[in-house]
N, CA, C and O atoms as CSV, one atom per row, in Angstrom:
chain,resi,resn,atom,element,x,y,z
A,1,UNK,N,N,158.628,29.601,125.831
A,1,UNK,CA,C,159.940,29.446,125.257
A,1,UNK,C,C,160.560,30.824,125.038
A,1,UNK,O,O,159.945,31.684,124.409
A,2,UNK,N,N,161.954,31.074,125.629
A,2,UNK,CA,C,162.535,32.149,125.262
A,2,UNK,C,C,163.298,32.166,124.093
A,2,UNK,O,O,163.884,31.104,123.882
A,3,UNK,N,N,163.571,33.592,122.767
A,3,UNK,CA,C,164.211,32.673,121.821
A,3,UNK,C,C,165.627,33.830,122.363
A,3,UNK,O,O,165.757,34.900,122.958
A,4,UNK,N,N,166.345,32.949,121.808
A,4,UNK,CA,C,168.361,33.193,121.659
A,4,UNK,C,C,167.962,33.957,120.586
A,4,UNK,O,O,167.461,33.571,119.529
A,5,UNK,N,N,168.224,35.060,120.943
A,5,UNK,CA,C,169.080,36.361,119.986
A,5,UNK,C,C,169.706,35.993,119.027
A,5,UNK,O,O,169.571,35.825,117.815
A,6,UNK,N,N,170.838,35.845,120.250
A,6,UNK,CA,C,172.558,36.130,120.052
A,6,UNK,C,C,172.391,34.807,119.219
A,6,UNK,O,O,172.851,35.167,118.136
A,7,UNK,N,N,171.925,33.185,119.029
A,7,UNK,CA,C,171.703,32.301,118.068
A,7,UNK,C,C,171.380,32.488,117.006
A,7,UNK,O,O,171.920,31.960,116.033
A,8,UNK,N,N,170.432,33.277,116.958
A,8,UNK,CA,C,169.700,33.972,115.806
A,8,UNK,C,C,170.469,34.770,114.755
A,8,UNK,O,O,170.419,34.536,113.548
A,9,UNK,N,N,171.232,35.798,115.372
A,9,UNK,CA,C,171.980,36.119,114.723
A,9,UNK,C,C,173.096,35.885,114.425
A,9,UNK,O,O,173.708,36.652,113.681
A,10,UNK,N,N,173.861,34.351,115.112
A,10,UNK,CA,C,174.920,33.668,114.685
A,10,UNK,C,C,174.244,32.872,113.242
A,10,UNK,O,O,174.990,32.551,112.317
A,11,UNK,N,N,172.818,32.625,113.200
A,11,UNK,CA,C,172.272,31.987,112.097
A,11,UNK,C,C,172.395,32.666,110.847
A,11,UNK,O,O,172.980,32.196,109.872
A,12,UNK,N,N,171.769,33.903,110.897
A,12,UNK,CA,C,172.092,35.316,110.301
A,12,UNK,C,C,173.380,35.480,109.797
A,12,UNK,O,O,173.743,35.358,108.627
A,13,UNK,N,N,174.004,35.751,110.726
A,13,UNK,CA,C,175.735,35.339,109.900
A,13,UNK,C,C,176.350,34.544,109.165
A,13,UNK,O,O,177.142,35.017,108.350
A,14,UNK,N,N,176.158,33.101,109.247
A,14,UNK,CA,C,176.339,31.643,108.782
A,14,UNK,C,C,175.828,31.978,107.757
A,14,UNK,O,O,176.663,32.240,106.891
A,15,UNK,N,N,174.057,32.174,107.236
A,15,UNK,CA,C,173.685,32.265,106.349
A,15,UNK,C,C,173.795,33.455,105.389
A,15,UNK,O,O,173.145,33.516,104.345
A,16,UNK,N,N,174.503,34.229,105.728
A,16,UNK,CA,C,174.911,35.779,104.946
A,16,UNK,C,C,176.695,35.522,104.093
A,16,UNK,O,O,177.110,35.967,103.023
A,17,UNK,N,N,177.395,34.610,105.157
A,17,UNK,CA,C,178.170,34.392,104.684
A,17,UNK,C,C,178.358,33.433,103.663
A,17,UNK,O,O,179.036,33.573,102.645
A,18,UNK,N,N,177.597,32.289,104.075
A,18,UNK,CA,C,177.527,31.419,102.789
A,18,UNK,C,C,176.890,31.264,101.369
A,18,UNK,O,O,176.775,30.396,100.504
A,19,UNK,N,N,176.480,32.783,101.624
A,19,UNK,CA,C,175.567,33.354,100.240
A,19,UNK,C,C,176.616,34.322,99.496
A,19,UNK,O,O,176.469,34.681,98.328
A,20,UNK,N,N,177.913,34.775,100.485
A,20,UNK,CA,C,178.985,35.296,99.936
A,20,UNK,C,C,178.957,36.608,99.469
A,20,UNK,O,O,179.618,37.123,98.567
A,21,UNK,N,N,177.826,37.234,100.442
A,21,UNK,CA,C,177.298,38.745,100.796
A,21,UNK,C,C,177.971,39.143,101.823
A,21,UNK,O,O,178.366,38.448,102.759
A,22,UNK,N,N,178.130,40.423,101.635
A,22,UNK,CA,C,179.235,41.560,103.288
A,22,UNK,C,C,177.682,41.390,104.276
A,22,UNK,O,O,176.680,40.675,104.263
A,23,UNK,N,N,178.092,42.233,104.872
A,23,UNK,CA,C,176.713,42.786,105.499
A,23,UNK,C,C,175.814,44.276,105.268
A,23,UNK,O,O,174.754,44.761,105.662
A,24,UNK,N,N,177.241,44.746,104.151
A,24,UNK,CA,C,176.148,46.169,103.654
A,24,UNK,C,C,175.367,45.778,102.697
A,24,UNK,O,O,174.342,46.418,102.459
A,25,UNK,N,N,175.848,44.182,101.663
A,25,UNK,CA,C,175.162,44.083,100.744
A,25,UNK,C,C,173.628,43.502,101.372
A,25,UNK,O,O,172.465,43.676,101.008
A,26,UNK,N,N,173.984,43.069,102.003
A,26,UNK,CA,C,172.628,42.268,103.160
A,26,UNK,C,C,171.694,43.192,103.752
A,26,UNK,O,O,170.525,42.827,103.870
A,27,UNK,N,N,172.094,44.493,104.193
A,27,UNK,CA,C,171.678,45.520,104.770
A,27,UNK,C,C,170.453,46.381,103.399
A,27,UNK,O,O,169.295,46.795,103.451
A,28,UNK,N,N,171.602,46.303,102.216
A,28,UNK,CA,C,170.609,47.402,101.224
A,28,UNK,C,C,169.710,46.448,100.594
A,28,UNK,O,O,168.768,47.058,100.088
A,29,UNK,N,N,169.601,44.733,100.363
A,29,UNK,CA,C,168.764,44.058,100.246
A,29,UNK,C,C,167.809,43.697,100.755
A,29,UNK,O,O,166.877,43.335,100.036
A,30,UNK,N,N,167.666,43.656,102.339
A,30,UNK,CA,C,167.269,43.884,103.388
A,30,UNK,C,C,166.190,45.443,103.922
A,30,UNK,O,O,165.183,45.515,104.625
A,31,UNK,N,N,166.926,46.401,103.259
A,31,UNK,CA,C,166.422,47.686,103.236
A,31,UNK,C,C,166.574,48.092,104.762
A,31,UNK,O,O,165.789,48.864,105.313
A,32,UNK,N,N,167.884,47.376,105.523
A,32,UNK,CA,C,168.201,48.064,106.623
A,32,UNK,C,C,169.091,48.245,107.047
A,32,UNK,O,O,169.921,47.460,106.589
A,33,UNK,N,N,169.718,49.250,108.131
A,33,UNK,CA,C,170.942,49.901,107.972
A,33,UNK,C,C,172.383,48.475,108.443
A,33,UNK,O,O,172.406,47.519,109.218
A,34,UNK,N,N,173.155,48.953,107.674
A,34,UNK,CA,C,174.394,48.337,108.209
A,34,UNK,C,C,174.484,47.802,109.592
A,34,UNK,O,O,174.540,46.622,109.937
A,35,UNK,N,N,174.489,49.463,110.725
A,35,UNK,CA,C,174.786,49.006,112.111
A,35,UNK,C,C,173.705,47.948,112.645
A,35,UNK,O,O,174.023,47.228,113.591
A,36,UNK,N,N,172.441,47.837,112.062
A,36,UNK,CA,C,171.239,47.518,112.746
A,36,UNK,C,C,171.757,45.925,112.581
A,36,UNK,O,O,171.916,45.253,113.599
A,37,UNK,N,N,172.024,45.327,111.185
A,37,UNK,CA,C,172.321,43.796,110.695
A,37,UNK,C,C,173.751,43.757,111.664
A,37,UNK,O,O,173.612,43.056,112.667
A,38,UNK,N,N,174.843,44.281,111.542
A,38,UNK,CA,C,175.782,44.240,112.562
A,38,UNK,C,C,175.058,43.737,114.168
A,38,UNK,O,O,175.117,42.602,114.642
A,39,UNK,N,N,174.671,44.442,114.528
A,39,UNK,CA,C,173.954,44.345,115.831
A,39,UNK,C,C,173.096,42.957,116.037
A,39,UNK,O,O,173.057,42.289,117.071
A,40,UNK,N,N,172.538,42.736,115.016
A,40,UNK,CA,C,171.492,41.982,114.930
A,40,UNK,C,C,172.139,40.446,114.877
A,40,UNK,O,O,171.539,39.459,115.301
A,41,UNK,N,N,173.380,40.421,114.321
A,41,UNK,CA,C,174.400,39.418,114.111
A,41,UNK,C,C,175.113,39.136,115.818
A,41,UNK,O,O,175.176,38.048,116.391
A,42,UNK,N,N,175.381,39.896,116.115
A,42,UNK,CA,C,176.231,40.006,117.286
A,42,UNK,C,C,175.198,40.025,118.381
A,42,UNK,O,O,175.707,40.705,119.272
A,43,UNK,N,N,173.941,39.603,118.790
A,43,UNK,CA,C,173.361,39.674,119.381
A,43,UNK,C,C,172.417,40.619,120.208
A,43,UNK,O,O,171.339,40.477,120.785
A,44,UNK,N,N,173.271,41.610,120.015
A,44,UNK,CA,C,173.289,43.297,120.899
A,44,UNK,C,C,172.056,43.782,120.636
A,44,UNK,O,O,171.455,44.184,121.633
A,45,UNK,N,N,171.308,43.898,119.262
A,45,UNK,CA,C,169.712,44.162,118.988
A,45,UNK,C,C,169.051,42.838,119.123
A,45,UNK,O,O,169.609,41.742,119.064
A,46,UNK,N,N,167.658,43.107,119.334
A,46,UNK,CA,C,167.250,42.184,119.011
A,46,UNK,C,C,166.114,42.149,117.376
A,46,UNK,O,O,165.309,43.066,117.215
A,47,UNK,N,N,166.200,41.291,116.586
A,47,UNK,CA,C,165.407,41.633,115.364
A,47,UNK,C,C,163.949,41.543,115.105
A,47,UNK,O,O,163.449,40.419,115.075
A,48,UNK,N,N,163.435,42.267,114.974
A,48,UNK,CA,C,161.925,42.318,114.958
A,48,UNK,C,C,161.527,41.902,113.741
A,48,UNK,O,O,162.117,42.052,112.672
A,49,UNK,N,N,160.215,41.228,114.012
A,49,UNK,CA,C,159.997,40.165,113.057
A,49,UNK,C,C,159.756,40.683,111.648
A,49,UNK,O,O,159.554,39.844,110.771
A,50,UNK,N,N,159.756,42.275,111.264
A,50,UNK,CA,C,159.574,42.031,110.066
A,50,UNK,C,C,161.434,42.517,109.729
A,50,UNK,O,O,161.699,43.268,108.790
A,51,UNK,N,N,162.046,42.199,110.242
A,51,UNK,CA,C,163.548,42.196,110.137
A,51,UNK,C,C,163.907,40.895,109.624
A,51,UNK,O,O,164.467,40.772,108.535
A,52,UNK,N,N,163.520,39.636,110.583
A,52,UNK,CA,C,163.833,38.600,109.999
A,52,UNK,C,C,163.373,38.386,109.112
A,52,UNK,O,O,163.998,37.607,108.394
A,53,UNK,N,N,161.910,38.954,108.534
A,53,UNK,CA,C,161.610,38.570,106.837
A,53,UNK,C,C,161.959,39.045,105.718
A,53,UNK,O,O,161.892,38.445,104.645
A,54,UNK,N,N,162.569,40.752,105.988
A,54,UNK,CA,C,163.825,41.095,105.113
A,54,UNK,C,C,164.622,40.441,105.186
A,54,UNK,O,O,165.004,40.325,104.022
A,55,UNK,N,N,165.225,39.855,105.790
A,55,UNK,CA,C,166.675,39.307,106.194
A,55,UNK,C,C,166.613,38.043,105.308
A,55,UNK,O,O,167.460,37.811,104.445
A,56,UNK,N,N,165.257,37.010,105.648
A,56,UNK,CA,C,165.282,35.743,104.649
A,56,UNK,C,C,164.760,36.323,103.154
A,56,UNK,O,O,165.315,35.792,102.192
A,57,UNK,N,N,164.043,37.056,102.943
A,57,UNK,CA,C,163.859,37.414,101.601
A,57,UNK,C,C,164.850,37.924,100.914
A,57,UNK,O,O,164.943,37.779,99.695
A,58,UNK,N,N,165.717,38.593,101.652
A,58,UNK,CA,C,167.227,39.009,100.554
A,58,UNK,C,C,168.142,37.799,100.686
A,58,UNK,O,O,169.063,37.707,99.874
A,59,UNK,N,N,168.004,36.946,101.534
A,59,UNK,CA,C,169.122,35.393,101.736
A,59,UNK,C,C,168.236,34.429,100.366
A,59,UNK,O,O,168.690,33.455,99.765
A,60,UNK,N,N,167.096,34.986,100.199
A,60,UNK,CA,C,165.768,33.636,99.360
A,60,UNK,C,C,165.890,32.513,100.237
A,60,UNK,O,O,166.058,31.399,99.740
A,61,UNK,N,N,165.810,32.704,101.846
A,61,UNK,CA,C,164.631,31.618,102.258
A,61,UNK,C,C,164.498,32.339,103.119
A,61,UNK,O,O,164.840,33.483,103.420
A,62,UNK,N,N,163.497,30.900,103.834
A,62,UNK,CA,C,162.578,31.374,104.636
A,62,UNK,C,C,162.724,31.746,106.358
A,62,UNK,O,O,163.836,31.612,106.869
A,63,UNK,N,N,161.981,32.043,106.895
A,63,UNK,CA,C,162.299,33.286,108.264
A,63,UNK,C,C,162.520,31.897,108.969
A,63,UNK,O,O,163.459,32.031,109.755
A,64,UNK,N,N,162.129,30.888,108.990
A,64,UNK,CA,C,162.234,29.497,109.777
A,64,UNK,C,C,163.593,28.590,109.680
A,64,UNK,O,O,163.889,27.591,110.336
A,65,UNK,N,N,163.960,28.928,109.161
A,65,UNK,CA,C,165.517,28.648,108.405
A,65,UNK,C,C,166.448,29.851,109.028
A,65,UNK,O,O,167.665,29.748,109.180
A,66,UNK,N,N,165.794,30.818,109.309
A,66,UNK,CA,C,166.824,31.802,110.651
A,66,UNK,C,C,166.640,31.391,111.721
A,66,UNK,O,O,167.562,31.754,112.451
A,67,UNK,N,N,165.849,30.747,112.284
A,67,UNK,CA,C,164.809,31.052,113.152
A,67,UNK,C,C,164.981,29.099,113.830
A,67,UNK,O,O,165.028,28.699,114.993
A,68,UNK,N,N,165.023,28.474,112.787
A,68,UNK,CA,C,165.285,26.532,112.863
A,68,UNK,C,C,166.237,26.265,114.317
A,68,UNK,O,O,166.116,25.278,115.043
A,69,UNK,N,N,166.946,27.105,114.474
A,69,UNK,CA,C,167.773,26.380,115.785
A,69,UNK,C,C,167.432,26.935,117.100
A,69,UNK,O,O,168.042,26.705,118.144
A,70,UNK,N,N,166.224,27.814,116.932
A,70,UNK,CA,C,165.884,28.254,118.507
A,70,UNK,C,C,164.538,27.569,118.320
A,70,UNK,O,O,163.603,28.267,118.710
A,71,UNK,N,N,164.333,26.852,118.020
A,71,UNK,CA,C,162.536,26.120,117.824
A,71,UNK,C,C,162.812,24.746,118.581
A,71,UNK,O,O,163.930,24.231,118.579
A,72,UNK,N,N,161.732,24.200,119.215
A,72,UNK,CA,C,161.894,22.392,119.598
A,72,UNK,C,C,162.294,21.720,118.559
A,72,UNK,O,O,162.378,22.302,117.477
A,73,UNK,N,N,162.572,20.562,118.661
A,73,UNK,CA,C,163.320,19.583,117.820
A,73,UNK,C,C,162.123,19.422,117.224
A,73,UNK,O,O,161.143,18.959,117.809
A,74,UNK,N,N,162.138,19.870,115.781
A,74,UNK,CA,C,160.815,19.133,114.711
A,74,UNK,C,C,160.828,17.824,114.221
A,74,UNK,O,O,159.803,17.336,113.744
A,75,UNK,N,N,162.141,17.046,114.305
A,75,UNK,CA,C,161.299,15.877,114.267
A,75,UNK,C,C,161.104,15.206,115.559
A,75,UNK,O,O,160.852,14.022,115.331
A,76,UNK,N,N,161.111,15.382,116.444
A,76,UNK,CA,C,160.918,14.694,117.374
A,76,UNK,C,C,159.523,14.974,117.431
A,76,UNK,O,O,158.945,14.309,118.291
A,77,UNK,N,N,158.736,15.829,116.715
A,77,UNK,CA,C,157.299,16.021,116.904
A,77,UNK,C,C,156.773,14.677,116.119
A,77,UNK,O,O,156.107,13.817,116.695
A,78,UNK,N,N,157.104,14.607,114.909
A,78,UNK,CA,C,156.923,13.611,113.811
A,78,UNK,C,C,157.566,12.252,114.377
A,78,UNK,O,O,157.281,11.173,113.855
A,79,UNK,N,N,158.240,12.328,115.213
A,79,UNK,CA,C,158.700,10.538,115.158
A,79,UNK,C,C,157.989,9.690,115.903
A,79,UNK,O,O,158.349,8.516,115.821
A,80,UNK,N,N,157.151,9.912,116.557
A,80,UNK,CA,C,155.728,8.642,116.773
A,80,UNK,C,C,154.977,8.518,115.603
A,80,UNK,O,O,154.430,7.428,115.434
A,81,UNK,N,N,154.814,9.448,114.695
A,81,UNK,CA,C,154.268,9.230,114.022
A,81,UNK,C,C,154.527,8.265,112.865
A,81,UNK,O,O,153.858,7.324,112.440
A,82,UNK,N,N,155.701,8.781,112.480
A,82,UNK,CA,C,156.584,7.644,111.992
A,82,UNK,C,C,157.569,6.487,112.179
A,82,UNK,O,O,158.409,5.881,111.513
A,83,UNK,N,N,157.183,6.482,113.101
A,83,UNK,CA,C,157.443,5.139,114.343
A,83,UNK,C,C,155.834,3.822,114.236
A,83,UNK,O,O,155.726,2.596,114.213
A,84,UNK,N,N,155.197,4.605,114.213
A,84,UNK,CA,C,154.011,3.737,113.969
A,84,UNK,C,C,153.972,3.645,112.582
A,84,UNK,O,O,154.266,2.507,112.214
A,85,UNK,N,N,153.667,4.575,111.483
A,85,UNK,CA,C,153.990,4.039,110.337
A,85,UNK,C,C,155.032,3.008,110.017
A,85,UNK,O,O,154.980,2.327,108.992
A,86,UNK,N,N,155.714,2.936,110.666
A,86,UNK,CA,C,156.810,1.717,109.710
A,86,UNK,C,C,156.886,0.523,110.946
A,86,UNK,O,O,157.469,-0.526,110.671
A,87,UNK,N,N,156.243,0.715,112.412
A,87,UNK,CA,C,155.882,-0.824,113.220
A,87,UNK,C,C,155.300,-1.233,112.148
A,87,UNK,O,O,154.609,-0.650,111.312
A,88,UNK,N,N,155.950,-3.208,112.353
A,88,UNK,CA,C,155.306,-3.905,111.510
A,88,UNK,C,C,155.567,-4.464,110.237
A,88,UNK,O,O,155.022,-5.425,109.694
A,89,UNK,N,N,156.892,-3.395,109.657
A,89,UNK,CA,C,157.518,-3.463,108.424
A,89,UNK,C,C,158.271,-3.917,108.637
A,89,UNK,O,O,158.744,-3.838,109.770
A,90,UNK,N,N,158.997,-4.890,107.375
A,90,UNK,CA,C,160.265,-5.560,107.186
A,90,UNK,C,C,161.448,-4.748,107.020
A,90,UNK,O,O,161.342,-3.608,106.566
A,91,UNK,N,N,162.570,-5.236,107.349
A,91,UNK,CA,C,163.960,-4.039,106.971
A,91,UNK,C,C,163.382,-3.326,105.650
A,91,UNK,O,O,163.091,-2.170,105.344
A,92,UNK,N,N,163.352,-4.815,104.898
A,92,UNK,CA,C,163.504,-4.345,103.336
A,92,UNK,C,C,162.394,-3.278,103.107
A,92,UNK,O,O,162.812,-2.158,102.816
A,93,UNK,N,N,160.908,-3.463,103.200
A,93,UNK,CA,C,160.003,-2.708,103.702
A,93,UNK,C,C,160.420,-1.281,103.967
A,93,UNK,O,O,159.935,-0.380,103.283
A,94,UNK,N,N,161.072,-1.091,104.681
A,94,UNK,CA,C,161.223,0.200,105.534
A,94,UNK,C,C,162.160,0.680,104.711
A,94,UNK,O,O,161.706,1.745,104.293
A,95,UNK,N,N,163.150,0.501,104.274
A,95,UNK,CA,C,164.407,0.653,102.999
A,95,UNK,C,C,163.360,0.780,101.810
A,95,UNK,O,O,163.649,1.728,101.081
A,96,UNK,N,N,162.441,0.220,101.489
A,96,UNK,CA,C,161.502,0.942,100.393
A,96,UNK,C,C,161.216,2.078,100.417
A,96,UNK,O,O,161.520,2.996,99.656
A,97,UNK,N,N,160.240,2.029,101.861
A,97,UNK,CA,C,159.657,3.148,101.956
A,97,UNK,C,C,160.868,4.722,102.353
A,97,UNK,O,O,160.508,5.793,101.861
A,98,UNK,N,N,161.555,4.716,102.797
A,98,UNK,CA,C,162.900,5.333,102.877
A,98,UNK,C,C,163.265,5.816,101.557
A,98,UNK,O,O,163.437,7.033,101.635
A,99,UNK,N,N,163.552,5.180,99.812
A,99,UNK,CA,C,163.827,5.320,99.120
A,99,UNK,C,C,162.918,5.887,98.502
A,99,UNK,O,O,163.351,6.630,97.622
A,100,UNK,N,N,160.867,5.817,98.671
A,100,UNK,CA,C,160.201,6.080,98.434
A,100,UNK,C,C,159.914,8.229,98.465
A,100,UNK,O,O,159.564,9.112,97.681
A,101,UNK,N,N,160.360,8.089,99.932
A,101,UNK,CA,C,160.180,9.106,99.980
A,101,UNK,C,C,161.592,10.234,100.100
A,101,UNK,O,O,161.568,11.442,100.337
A,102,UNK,N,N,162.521,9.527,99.896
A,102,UNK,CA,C,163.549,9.977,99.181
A,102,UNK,C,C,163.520,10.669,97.552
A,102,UNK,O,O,163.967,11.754,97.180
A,103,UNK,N,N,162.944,9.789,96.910
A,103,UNK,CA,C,162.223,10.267,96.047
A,103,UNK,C,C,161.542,11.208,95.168
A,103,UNK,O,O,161.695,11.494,93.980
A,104,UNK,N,N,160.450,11.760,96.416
A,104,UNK,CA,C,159.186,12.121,96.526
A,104,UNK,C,C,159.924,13.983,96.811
A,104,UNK,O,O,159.777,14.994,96.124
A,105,UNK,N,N,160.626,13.778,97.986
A,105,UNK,CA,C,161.366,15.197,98.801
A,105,UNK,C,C,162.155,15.747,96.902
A,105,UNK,O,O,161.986,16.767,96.234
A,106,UNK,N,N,162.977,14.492,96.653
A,106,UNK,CA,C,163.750,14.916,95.482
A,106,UNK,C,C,162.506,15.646,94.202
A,106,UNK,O,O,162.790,16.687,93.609
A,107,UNK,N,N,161.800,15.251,94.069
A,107,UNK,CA,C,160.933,15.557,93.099
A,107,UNK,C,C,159.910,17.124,93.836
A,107,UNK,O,O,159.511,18.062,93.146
A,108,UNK,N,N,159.771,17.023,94.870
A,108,UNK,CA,C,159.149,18.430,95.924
A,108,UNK,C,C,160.511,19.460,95.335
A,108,UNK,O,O,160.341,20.621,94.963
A,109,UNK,N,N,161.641,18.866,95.348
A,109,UNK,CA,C,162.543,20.060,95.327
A,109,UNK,C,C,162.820,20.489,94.149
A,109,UNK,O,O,162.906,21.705,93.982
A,110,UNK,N,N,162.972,19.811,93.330
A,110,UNK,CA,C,163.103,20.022,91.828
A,110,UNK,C,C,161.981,20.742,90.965
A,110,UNK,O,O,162.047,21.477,89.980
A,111,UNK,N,N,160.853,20.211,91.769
A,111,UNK,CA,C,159.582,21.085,91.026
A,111,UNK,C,C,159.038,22.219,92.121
A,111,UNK,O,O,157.818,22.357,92.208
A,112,UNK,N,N,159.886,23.014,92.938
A,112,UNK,CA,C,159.074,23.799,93.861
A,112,UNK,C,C,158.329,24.613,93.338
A,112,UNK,O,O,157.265,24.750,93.942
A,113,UNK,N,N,158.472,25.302,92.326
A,113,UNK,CA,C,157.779,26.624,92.055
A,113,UNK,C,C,156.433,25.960,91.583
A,113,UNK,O,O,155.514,26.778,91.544
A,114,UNK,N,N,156.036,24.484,91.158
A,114,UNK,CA,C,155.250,23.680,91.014
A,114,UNK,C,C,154.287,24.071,92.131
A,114,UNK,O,O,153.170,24.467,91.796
A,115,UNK,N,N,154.651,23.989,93.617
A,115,UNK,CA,C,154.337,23.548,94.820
A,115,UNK,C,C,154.183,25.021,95.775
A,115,UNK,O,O,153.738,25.212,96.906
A,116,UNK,N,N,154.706,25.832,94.860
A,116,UNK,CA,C,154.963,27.839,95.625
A,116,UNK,C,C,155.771,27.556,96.024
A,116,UNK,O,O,156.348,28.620,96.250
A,117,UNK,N,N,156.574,26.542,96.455
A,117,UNK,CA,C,157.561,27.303,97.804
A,117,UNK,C,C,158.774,27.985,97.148
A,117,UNK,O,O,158.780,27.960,95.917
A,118,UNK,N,N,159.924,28.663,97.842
A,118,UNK,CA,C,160.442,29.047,97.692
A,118,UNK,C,C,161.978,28.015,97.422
A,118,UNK,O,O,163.044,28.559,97.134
């Protein structure tokens, strides 16, 4: 798999902007220069991986969340799996279990530091 740059750092951007950071503030959080995050946005560098983990550690997430739209489709890894989990189940059934783990994600998120994550 080849990864997209130039994606990467449209991700980079999206997520710099919606944190409502320039890119110098991103840069000195980051601990790297202006032109380099410029570049790195615009495709022109490419970012080396301990770039993208400055980059998500001054955004507070994670390098996979820069990184999420040049990867295979993740759930399509998971959906046999959960395709067989719910063969067999009733609508209502499956609308349980749906609400179940609706739930479950809500309560993972609310208690993360519970769980480490970020």
């Amino acid at each position: 798999m080849v990864l997209n740059y130039k994606r990467i750092g449209q991700r980079i951007r999206v997520m710099r902007r919606a944190r409502k950071m320039t890119q110098a503030e991103l840069a000195e959080c980051a601990n790297l220069s202006v032109p380099y995050v410029s570049h790195i946005e615009n495709g022109i560098k490419q970012a080396s991986l301990q770039a993208v983990v400055n980059l998500a550690e001054a955004m507070e997430c994670t390098a996979d969340k820069l990184l999420y739209e040049n990867q295979p489709d993740c759930c399509g890894v998971w959906q046999p799996e959960l395709s067989e989990m719910l063969s067999g189940c009733t609508d209502s059934e499956q609308q349980f279990l749906l609400e179940v783990l609706s739930a479950m994600k809500n309560c993972i998120i609310t208690n993360r530091h519970t769980f480490g994550s970020k």
